[in-house]
C-alpha positions in Angstrom: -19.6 -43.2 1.7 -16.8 -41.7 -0.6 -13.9 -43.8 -1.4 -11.2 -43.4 1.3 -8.5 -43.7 -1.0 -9.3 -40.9 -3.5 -6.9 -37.9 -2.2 -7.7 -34.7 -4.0 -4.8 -32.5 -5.7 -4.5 -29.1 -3.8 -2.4 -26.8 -4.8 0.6 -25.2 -2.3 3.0 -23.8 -4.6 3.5 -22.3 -7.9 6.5 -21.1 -9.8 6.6 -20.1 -13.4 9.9 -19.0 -15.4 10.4 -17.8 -18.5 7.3 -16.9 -20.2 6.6 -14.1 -21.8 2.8 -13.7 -20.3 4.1 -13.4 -16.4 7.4 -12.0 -16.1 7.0 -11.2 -12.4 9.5 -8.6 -10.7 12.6 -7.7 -12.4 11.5 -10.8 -14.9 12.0 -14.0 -12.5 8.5 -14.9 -13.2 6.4 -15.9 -10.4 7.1 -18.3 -7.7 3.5 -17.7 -5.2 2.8 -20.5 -2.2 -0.7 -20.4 -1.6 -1.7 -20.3 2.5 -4.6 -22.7 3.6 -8.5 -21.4 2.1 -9.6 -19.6 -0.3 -7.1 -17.4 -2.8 -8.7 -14.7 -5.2 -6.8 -13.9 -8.3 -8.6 -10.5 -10.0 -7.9 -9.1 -13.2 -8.9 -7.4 -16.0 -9.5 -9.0 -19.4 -6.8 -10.3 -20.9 -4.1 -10.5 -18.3 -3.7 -14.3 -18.4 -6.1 -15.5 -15.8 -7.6 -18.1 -17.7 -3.8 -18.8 -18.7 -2.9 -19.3 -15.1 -5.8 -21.8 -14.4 -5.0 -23.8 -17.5 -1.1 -23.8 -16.6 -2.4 -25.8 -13.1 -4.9 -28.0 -15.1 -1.9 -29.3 -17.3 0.5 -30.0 -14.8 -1.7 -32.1 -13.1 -3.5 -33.4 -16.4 -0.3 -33.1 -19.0 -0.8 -33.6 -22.8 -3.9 -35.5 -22.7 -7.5 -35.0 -23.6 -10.5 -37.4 -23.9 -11.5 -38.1 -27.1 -14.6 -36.0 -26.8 -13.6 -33.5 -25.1 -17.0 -32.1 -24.1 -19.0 -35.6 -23.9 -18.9 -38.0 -21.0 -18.9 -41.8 -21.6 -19.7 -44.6 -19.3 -17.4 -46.5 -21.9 -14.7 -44.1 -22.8 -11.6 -45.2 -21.3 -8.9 -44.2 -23.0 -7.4 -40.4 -23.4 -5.7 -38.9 -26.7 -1.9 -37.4 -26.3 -1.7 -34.1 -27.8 1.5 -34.8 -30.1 0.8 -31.0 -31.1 0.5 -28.4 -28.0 0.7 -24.8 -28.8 -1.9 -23.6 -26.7 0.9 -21.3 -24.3 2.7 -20.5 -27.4 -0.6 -19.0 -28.7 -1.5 -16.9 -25.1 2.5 -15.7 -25.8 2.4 -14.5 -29.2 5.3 -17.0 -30.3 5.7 -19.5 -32.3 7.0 -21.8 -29.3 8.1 -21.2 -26.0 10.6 -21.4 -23.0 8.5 -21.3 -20.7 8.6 -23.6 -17.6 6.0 -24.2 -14.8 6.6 -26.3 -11.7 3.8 -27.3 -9.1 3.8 -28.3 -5.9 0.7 -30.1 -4.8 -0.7 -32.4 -2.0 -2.6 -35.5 -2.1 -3.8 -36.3 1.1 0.2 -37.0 3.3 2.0 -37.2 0.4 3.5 -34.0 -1.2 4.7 -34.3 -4.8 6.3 -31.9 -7.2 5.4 -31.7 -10.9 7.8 -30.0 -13.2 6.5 -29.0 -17.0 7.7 -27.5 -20.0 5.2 -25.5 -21.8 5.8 -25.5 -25.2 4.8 -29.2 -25.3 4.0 -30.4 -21.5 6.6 -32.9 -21.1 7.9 -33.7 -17.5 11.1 -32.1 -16.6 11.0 -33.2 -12.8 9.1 -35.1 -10.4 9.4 -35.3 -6.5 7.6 -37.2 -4.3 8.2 -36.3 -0.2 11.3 -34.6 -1.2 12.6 -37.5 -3.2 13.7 -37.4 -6.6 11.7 -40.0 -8.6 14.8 -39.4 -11.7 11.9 -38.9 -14.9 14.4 -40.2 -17.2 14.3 -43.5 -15.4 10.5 -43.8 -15.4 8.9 -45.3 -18.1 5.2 -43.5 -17.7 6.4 -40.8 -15.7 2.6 -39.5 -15.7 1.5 -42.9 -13.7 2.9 -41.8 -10.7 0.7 -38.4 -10.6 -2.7 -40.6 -11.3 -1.7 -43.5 -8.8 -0.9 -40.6 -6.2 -5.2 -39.9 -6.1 -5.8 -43.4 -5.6 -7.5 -43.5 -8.8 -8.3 -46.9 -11.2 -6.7 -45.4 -14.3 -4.8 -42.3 -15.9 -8.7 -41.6 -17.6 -10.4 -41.5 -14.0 -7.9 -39.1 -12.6 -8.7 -36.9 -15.8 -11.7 -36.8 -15.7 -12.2 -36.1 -12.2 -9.6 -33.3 -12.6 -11.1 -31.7 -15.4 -14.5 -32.0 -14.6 -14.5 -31.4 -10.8 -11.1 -29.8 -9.7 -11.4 -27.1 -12.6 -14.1 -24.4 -14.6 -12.4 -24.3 -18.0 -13.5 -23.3 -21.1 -14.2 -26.3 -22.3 -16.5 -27.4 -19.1 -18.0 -30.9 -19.2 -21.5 -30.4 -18.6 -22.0 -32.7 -15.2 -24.5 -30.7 -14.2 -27.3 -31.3 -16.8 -25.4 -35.2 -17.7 -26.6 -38.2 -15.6 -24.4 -40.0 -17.4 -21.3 -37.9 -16.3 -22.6 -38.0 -12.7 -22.6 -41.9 -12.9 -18.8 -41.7 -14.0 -17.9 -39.2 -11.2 -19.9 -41.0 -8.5 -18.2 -44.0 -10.2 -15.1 -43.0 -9.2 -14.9 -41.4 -6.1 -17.5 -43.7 -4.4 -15.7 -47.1 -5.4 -12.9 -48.3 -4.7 -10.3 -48.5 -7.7 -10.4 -52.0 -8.2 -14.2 -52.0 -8.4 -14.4 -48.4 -10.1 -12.1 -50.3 -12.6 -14.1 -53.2 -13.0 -17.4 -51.2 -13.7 -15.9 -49.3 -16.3 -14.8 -52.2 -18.2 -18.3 -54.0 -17.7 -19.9 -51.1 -19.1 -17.7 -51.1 -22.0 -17.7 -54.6 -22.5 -21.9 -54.5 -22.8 -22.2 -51.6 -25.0 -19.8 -53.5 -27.5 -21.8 -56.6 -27.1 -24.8 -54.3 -27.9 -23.3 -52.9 -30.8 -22.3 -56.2 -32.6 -25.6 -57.4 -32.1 -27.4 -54.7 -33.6 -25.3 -54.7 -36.3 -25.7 -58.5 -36.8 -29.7 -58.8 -36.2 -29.7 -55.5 -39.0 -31.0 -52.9 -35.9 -29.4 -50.6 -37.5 -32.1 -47.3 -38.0 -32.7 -44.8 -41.0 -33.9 -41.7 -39.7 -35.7 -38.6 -41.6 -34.8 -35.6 -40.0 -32.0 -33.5 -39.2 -30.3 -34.5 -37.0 -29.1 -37.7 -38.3 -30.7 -38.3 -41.6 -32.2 -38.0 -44.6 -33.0 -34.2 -44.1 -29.7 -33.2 -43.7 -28.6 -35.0 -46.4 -30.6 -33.0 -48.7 -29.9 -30.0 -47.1 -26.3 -30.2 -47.7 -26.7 -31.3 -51.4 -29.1 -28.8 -52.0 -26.5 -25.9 -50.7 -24.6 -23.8 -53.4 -23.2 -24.8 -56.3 -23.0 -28.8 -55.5 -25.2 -29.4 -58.1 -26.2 -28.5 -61.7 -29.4 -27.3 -62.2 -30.5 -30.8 -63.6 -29.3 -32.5 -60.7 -30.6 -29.9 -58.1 -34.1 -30.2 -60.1 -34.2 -33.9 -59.3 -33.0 -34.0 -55.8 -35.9 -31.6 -55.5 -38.4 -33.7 -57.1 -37.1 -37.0 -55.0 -37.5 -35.3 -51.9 -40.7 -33.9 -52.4 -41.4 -37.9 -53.4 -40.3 -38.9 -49.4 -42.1 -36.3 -47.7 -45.2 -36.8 -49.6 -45.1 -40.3 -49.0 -43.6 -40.1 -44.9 -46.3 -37.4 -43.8 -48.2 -38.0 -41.1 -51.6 -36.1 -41.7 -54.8 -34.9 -39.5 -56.6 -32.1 -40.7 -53.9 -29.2 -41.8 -51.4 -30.8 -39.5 -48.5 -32.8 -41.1 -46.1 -34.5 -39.4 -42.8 -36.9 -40.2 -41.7 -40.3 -38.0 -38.0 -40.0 -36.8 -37.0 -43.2 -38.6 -38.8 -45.6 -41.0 -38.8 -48.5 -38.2 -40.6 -46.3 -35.7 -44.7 -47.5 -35.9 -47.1 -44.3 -36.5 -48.3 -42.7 -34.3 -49.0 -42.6 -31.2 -45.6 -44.2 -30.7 -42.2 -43.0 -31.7 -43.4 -39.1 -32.1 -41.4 -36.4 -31.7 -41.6 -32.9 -32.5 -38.2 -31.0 -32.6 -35.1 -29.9 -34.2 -33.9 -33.3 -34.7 -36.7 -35.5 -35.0 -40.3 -34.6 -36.6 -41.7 -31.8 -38.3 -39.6 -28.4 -36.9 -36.7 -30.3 -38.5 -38.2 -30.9 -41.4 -39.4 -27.7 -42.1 -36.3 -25.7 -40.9 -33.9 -27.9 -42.8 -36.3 -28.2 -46.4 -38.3 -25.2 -46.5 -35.9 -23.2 -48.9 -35.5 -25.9 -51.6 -38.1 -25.6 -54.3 -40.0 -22.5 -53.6 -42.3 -22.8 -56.4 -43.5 -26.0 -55.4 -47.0 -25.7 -53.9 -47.3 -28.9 -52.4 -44.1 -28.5 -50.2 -45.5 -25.6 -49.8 -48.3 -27.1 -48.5 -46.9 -29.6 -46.3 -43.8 -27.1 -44.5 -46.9 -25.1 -43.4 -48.6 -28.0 -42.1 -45.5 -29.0 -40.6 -45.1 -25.0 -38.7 -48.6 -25.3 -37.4 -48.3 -28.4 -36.2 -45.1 -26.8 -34.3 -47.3 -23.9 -33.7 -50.1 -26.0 -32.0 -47.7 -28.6 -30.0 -45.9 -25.3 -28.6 -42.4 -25.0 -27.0 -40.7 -27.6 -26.2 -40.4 -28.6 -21.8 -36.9 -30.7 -22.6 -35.3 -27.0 -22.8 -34.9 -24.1 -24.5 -31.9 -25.1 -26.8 -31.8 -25.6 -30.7 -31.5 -29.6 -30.6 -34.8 -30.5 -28.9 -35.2 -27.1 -27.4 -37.8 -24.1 -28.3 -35.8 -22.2 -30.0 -34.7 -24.8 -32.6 -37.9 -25.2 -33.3 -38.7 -21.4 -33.7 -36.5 -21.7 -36.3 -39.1 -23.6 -39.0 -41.6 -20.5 -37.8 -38.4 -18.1 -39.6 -38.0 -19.9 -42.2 -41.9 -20.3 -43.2 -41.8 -16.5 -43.0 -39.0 -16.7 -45.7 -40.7 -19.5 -48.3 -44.4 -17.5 -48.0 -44.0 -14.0 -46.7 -46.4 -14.4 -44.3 -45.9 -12.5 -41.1 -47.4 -14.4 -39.0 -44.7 -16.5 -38.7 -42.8 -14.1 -37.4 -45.2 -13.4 -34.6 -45.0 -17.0 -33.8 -41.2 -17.0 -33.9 -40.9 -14.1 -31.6 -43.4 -15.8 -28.9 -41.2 -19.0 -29.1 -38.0 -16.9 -28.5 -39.9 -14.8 -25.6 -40.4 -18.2 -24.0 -37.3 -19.5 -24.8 -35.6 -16.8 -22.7 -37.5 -17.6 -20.1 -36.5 -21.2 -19.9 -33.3 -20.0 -19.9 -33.4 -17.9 -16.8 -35.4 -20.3 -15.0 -32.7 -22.9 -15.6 -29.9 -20.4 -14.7 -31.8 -20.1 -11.5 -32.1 -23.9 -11.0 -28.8 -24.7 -11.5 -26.8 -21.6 -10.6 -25.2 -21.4 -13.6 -25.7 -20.9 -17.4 -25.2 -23.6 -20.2 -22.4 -22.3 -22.5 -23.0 -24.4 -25.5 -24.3 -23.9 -29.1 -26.8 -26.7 -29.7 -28.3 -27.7 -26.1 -27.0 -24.5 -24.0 -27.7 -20.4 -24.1 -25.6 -19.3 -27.0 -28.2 -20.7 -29.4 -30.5 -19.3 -27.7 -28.9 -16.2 -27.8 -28.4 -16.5 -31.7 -31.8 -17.3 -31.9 -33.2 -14.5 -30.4 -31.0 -12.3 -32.7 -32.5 -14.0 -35.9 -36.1 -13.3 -34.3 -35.4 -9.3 -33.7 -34.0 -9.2 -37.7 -36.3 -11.6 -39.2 -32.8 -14.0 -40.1 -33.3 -17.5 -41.0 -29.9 -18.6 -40.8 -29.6 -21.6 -38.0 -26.4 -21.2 -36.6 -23.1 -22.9 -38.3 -25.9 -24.7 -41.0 -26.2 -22.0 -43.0 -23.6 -19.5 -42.1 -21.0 -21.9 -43.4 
């Protein structure tokens, strides 16, 4: 049963004055009540829409975002103010703006009236039933919107705005994110006191986790990309970080570790994720970030003359070959198409076209995932690493024979 106390924000009126983007009739702006069910606001590109829906979001959510903005935390508590907000100034071409937005909302019985200046969010006004609430007398003049919902905390009300109330650009992925579902249900299924109390339980065990990993040396070096030692070399191997003495012998050291981490049967060669996993069968995996795709995506350009690496990247691709696309998803980070990408970049250290064949099936199925997922959920996945558009870039790098993994080597 959903928490009796948690009231909603809807929308009943909204008036904005004196910005450049809507200047309504004869340039009063726009001052629109919205009638009980559904409203429809068309447009063509660039009329301010998606200005519109973000105007609403911050008068409700003001100059705040979480810290990670497109992550969800059982232990995240605490929101960031935006000391900096040009984001209206920006959709107006100027360097700041006038512009003023006023809201008038319901939660649950209680009407209240949110006031904002755009040009940096502050709260101009505030009426509740009618009543002036005098801002300049308030000493968290924000409180008084989150306490409205019935919500534990400023932080609940957030992210129950942002994440349920709104589709912005920057959309939390609930969907996909049992970890974001266990903070909504958190919140609208308990009562404040409680949701309050399991928040700071949860935060309280993950630092008693952390200091005792840290104390007992838990603490784990990984090999591959995604948090270790492969993109480490990467990086220094890039450009003109190095001389050529010193690029010679991070070469040479590298070959060293892969040599001596491969895990080898037959022509198949893979790498553990960290040193403290045990071999095989335990603690495999075979990906972007972790085991042999990684490897092979993120080291197969540095020296191209050595046969051994030579030897081992291929071993690595046909042991991607052979496991075949991943069932996590089609994404680059444990996805297919990430690890397509050691199949491209094989083709690039040896020539050898096959690759290319086998890059092309990966992305075929890839695509694939991707519509079945959309169908699934209803929706697409708008990210770069776990969602569509690196699927997307992917698939690009597949039809021109490119290499380049999005972001690491286009920077």
């Amino acid at each position: 049963m959903a928490n009796p106390n948690i009231r909603f924000p809807i929308l009943r009126r909204l008036v904005i004055k004196d910005y450049g983007l809507f200047p309504g009739k004869d340039g009063n702006g726009i001052d629109h009540k919205f009638e009980p069910g559904v409203t429809v606001i068309p447009g063509v590109n660039g009329l301010g829409k998606t200005t519109l829906l973000n105007i609403i979001f911050r008068l409700l959510a003001g100059p705040f975002d979480p810290y990670k903005s497109t992550e969800i935390q059982l232990t995240q508590r605490r929101l960031k103010e935006l000391k900096y907000f040009d984001y209206f100034s920006k959709r107006d071409r100027a360097a700041t703006t006038d512009g003023v937005a006023l809201g008038e909302f319901s939660f649950g019985d209680k009407k209240l009236a949110i006031e904002r200046r755009l040009n940096d969010l502050s709260i101009t006004a505030l009426k509740l039933n009618e009543i002036d609430l005098q801002v300049e007398e308030l000493e968290r003049p924000e409180d008084e919107i989150w306490r409205l919902a019935g919500c534990s905390s400023q932080y609940d009300f957030h992210l129950v705005v942002r994440s349920v109330l709104f589709f912005l650009e920057e959309k939390t992925p609930v969907v996909w994110d049992p970890v974001a579902q266990a903070e909504i249900f958190r919140i609208i299924f308990l009562k404040a006191d409680d949701a309050l109390e399991l928040a700071n339980m949860a935060a309280k065990i993950q630092a008693t986790d952390s200091n005792a990993r840290n104390m007992y040396d838990q603490l784990r070096h990984y090999v591959g990309p995604g948090h270790g030692f492969a993109a480490n070399v990467m990086v220094l191997a890039r450009g003109r970080l190095l001389d050529r003495q010193r690029r010679a012998d991070l070469e040479r050291r590298s070959v060293d570790v892969l040599r001596e981490l491969a895990q080898r049967d037959g022509d198949l060669v893979q790498w553990p994720a960290t040193l403290e996993f045990p071999r095989p069968p335990s603690g495999v995996r075979t990906q972007w970030c972790h085991g042999a795709p990684g490897i092979v995506s993120s080291l197969a350009a540095i020296a191209p003359a050595d046969d051994e690496l030579t030897g081992m990247m291929t071993g690595g691709g046909e042991l991607t070959w052979r496991a075949g696309p991943l069932v996590k998803g089609p994404g680059l980070c444990h996805g297919t198409a990430g690890n397509g990408y050691a199949f491209l970049k094989l083709l690039d250290r040896t020539g050898d076209e096959r690759w290319l064949e086998r890059a092309r099936a990966f992305g075929m199925h890839a695509a694939q995932q991707v519509r079945s997922a959309r169908g699934q959920h209803g929706q697409g996945r708008y990210s770069l690493w776990t969602g569509d558009v690196g699927v997307a870039l992917y698939l690009w790098g597949c039809i021109t024979a490119d290499s380049s993994m999005p972001a690491l080597d286009g920077i």
